[in-house]
Each structure stands twice: as C-alpha cells, then as structure tokens.
N, C-alpha and C positions, 0 to 999 in steps of 0.2 A: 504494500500500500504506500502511492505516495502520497505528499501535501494535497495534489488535485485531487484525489478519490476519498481521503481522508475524510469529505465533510466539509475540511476549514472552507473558507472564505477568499482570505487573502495571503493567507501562508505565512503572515507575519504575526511574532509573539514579541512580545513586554517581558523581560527579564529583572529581577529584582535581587540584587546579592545584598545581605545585610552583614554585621560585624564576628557572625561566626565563622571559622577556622577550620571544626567540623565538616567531612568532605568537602571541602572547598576544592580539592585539586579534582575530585572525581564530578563536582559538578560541572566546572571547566572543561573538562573531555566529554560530559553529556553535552553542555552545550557546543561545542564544538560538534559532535556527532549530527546533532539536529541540525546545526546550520549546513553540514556537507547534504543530507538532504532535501535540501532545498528550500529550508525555510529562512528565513529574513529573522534576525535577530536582533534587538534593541535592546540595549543593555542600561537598566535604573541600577547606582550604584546608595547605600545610604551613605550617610561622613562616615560612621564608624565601617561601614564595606570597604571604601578607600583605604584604610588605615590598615586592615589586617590583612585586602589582597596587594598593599605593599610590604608589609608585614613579609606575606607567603611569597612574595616576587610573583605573581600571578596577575597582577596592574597592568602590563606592557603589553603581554598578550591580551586580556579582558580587552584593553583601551583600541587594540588594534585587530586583534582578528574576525569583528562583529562591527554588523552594519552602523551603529551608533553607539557609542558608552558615556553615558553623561551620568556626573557625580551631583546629588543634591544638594541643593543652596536655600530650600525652604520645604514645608510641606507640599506646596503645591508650584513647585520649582524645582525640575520644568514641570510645565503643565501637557501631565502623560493624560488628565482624567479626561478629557472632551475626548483625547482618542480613541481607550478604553471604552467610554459609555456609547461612540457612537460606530465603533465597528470596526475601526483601523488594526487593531488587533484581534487575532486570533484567539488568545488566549494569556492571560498573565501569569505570570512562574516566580514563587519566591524561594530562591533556595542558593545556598542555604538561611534559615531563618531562624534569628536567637530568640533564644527564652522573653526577650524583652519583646523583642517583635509579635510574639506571642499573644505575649499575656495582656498587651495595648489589644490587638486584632478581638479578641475576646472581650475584652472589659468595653468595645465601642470606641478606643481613643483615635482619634486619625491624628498626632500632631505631628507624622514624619509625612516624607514621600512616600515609601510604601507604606505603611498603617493609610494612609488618607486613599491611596491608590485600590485598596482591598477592599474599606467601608465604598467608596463608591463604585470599583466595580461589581461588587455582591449588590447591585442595586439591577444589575442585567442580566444577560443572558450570555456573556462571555466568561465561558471556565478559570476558575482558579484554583495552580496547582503550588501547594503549599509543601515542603520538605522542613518541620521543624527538627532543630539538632535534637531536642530532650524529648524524647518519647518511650524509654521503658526504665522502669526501676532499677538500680542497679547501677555496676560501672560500667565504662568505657573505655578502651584503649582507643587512644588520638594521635596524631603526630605533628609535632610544632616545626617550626621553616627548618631546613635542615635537617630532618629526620628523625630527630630525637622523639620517641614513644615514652606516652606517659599515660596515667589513669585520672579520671573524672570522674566522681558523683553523682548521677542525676540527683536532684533536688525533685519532691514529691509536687509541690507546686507548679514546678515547669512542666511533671511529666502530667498531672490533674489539666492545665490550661490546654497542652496537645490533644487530651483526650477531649475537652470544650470545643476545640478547635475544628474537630469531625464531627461535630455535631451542623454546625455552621451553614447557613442555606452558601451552598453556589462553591463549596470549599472541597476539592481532594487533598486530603494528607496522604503523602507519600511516604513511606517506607525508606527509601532512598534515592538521591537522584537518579540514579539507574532505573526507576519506575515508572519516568518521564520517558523512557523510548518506547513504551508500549503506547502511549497514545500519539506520539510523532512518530511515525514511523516514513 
C-alpha cells in the first residue's frame, strides 16, 4: 500500500518531537522511512525538542532531511492549527512525547505548540498519533548521546496520564514509533 491507496489525502503529515530522549534515534529512522515512501514530512520541533535532539546530535539531520523543520517561538508559533483543522495535513505525529507533554494533552492545557496543536486538532477529523515515553510500570533501559545505557523509573502518574491519554477522542497511542509504519505504509 502506498500514500495514494492509503486513504490519505495529501500525503502530507505534521511531525511533532518534544524534549524526550527516549527513542529519539528510532523515531528519526521511522520518520525517515515514511518520508522515503513518499510522504511529505513537516517537522514541529518544541524548545525543549531542540535542546535534547542537539543534545543526541540528531538537529542537523531532523533540520535537513525533511520537507520543513521549524522550532517553536510561541504556542501558536508557527501557526500549524489552520493547516491541521483544515486538511493540509494528513495526519499529526507526536513522538517522541514526554511525561509533561502528556499530562498538559490530558488535563486540556494547550500552552505549547504541540499541547495547542492536539487540543485543536482533536476538534477534527485528522488522526492523531501519539508515542508517549512512560507507559508501563517499571524500569527502562535508555541510552544517553554517546551510548552510555542507563535505567529509568517510570513514575505511576506518567504511566496513569498515558493510560488517560487512550482514552482520548481522535488519539492513537502507540507502543513505539515502529507502530507508525503500519499505518504509513
């Protein structure tokens, strides 16, 4: 199946990386994968996304192998929501998405680019696909720039709001970005 038989539209998706660290690299080769079939990728970064995929050295490429990469300067800067609500995109992707990113999407808060971008596209008929980092009890093995492996906590609250999160009208949580090729294909 490609973009054309897929369904979509325009073939064109809203990408949103927020300040987790958590597959970051594997989201980067998903989206890479998706844009080698043919879809059109626009890349929303938050400040704190800037920060960690310079962080991971993963800036240069994001900034350059994708149709667009624009870092936010306000909630509604740039202004992604008119495209969103009225069709330009296919489909919105946040991933990876932290705890914080979360628990705002949930509690109704829009005061980032993507939190304002999610409240108003759940107001349509354009999919949202959510990848939060915290979603089972327990730990983690993660890998910080450089390769060094280390372990992580999930916090009960982070992993209670992911579970909020699927309840959500208009919202897939994914499993992992790897999840995201089953519906771009």
């Amino acid at each position: 199946m490609t973009k054309k038989d897929s369904g979509l539209k325009t073939g064109r998706i809203a990408w949103g990386i927020t300040g987790a660290g958590d597959k970051l690299a594997e989201t980067v080769g998903v989206m890479r994968r998706i844009k080698e079939k043919g879809y059109s990728v626009d890349v929303f970064i938050s400040e704190e996304g800037e920060t960690v995929l310079k962080w991971y050295k993963q800036f240069e490429e994001v900034n350059t192998a994708f149709d667009s990469c624009i870092v936010e300067s306000g909630p509604n800067a740039p202004f992604i929501l008119g495209d969103l609500q009225t069709g330009k995109y296919d489909a919105l992707i946040i991933s990876p998405a932290t705890a914080n990113t979360v628990a705002k999407i949930v509690g109704g808060i829009a005061d980032t680019l993507l939190t304002n971008a999610v409240a108003q596209t759940a107001k349509t008929d354009v999919p949202i696909y959510i990848y939060p980092v915290d979603q089972k009890k327990g730990k983690i093995q993660t890998q910080a720039p450089g390769g060094r492996r280390f372990t992580l906590k999930m916090r009960e609250i982070d992993i209670e709001n992911s579970k909020k999160l699927k309840k959500m009208e208009n919202i897939k949580v994914l499993k992992s970005p790897e999840k995201l090729k089953k519906y771009f294909k």
